[in-house]
N, C-alpha and C positions, 0 to 999 in steps of 0.2 A: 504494500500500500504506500503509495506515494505523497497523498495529501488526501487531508480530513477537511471536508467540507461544515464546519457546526451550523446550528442553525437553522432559519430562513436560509435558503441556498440559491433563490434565483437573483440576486445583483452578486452576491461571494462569488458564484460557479463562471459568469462572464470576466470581473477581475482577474478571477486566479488564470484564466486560460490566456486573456489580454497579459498578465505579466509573465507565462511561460513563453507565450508564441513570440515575442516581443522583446525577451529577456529583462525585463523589469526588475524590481528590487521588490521579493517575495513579502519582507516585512510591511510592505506598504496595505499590503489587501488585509482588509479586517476580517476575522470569523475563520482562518484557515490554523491547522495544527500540519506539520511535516516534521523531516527530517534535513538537517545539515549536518556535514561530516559526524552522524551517529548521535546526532542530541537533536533531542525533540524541540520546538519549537513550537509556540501560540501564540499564534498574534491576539491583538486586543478585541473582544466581540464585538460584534455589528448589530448596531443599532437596530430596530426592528421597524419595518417595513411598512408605513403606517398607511399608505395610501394602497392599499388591496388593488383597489379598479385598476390602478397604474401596473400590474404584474399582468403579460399576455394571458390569455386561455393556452393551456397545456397542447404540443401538438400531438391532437388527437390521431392525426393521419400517420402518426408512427407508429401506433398502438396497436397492438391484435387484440379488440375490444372482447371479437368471438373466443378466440384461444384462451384471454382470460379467463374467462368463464364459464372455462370446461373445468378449471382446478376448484378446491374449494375455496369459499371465500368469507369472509369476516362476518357477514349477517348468519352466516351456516347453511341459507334458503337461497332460491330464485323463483321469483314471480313467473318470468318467462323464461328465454333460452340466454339472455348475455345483459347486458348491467353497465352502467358507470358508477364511477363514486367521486362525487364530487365534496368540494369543502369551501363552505360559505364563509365563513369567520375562523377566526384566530382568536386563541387568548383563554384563559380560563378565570373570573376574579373567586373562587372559591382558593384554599389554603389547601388541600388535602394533604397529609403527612407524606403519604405515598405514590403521589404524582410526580407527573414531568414538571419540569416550566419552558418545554421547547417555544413554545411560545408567549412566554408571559405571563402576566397578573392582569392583563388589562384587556379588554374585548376591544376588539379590530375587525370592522365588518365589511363585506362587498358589499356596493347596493343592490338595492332587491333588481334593479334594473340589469347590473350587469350578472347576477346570477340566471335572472331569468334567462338574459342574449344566451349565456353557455348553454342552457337545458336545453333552449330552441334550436340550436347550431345542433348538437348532439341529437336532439329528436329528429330535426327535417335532414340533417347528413348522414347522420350513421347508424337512422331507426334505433336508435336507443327508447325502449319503453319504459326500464326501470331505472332508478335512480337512487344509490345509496349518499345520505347525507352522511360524513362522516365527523365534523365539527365534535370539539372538546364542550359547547354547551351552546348548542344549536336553540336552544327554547328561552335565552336569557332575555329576550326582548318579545314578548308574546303577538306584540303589535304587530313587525317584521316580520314573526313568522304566518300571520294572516294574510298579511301584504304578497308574502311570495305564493302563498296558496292563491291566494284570488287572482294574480297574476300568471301560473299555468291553467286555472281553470277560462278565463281571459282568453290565451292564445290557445286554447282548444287544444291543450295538447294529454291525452289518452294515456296517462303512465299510470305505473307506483312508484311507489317509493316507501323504504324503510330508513332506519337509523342505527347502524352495528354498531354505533361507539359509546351510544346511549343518550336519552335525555334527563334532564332532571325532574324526579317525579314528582319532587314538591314546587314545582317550580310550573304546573301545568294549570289548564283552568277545560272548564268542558266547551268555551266557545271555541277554543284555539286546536282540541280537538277533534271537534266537528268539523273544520273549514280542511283538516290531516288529512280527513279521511274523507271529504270531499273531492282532495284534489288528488288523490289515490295512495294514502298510506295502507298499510295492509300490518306492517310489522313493527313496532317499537321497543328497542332494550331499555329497561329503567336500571340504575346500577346504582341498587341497596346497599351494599356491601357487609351490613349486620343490623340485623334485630335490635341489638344493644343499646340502649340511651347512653352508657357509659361511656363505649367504647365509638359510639359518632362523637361522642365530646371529645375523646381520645385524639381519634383519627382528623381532628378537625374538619371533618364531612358535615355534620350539623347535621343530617338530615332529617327533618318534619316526619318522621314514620307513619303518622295518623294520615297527613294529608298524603302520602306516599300510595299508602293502601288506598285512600278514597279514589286517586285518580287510575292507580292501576286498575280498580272496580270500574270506573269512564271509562277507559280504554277498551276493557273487554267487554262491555255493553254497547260499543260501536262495531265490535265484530275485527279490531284492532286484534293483532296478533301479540298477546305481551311476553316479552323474556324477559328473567330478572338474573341481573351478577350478583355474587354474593362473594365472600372473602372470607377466610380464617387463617389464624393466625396470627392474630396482632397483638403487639404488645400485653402480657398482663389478662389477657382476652380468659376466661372460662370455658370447661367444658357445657355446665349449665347456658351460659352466654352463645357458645358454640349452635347448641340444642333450639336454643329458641330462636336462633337465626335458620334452621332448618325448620322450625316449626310455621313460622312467619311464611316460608315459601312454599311450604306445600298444602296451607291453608287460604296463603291467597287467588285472587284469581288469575296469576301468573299462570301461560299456556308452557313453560320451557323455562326452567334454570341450570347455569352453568356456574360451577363452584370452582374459587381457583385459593390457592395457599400464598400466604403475603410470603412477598420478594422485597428483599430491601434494597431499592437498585442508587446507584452514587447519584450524590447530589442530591438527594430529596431526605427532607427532615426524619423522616425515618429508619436514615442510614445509621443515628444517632444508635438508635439500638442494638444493632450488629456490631456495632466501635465498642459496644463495651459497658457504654454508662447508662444506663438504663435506668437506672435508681433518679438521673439528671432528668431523663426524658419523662418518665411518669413524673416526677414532681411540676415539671411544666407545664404537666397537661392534666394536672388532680384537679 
């Protein structure tokens, strides 16, 4: 491997190729990590990319949309025979212990305008029917997500569409789900992560559990498809605590859950606990 692109990567990846091809002076480009004579190198991060609209549509005509979508792929389902996955916003402003921050603390959105151009461009070019939203918290602004429903029901365009990366279940309302599944949702992951009041105070997830369940009950009274993530393993976490995270999913009206075991990956507040101090970490978070 020759250079590490961190990041946002589309102004890095032009730089770094302008100061190969060109022989430039490597420390100039922000966001890269390489090697010189055997010592690593990082330049200083790159600001983050604030005007979306200004970033091309992906070229799609290099894509084998079909071949994609023979392998498996991150919703788990297909509606039809092949799929895009697009991503409307950047950013996430929640805390989770055990999150990225590839992108941030701050929410950064395309307009609903130029999301819409790409759906369209992908509908009437390359018959794309379904549409995977893949966004860190696609539901953060409820208004927006109307706006983009009413705007493919608008341009008459015949899809689905689901959400593999999840949306926030407290964070939902029943008009914003009605207009989903108007404009053809079929499938939505919500990501629980635990039953536990304790352990969402923990986790700095917060999540509203009451209003979590009431909406997952919306969702599958629309005929919505619901999947819920769940998580074990955290900090401090109980077998009892465990249990009732198990009990919470197979009594709600979640259609599909998948259970995964915390990973405490670098950089994220809950590397604190693999380092050692643990004793630090809970007292933070009591």
């Amino acid at each position: 491997m020759d250079y590490v692109v961190r990041g946002e990567g589309e102004l890095t990846i032009v730089e770094l190729l302008d100061a190969i091809n060109n022989n430039k002076k490597l420390p100039l480009v922000k966001g890269i990590t390489y090697r010189e004579n055997e010592k690593v190198i990082a330049t200083p991060q790159r600001e983050f990319i604030q005007d979306l609209d200004a970033i091309p549509f992906p070229a799609w005509d290099l894509i084998d949309l079909k071949g994609y979508s023979k392998i498996p792929n991150w919703n788990g389902i297909l509606f039809g025979k092949y799929y895009a996955p697009i991503m409307t916003s950047r950013g996430c402003v929640f805390n989770c212990i055990y999150c990225h921050n590839l992108f941030g603390k701050k929410i950064r959105t395309r307009s609903v305008e130029n999301v819409l151009s790409e759906m369209k461009m992908l509908y009437k070019d390359y018959d794309i029917r379904e549409f995977h939203i893949i966004d860190d918290f696609f539901n953060f602004d409820l208004k927006r997500v109307i706006n983009i429903c009413k705007g493919i029901i608008k341009n008459k365009m015949k899809i689905k569409i689901s959400f593999p990366n999840g949306l926030r279940a407290d964070r939902m309302d029943k008009e914003t789900l009605i207009w989903l599944r108007k404009a053809g949702t079929y499938k939505i992951n919500y990501a629980i992560e635990t039953a536990s009041p304790r352990i969402q105070k923990l986790i700095k997830k917060n999540l509203n559990l009451e209003k979590a369940t009431h909406y997952i009950n919306e969702t599958s009274k629309l005929g919505i498809i619901t999947f819920g993530f769940f998580t074990f393993g955290f900090p401090t976490e109980t077998v009892d605590e465990m249990e009732k995270t198990i009990s919470f999913a197979v009594h709600s009206k979640l259609d599909t859950a998948k259970y995964f075991k915390v990973i405490a990956f670098k950089n994220t507040q809950l590397e604190n606990y693999t380092s050692g101090s643990l004793t630090e970490f809970v007292g933070e978070n009591s």
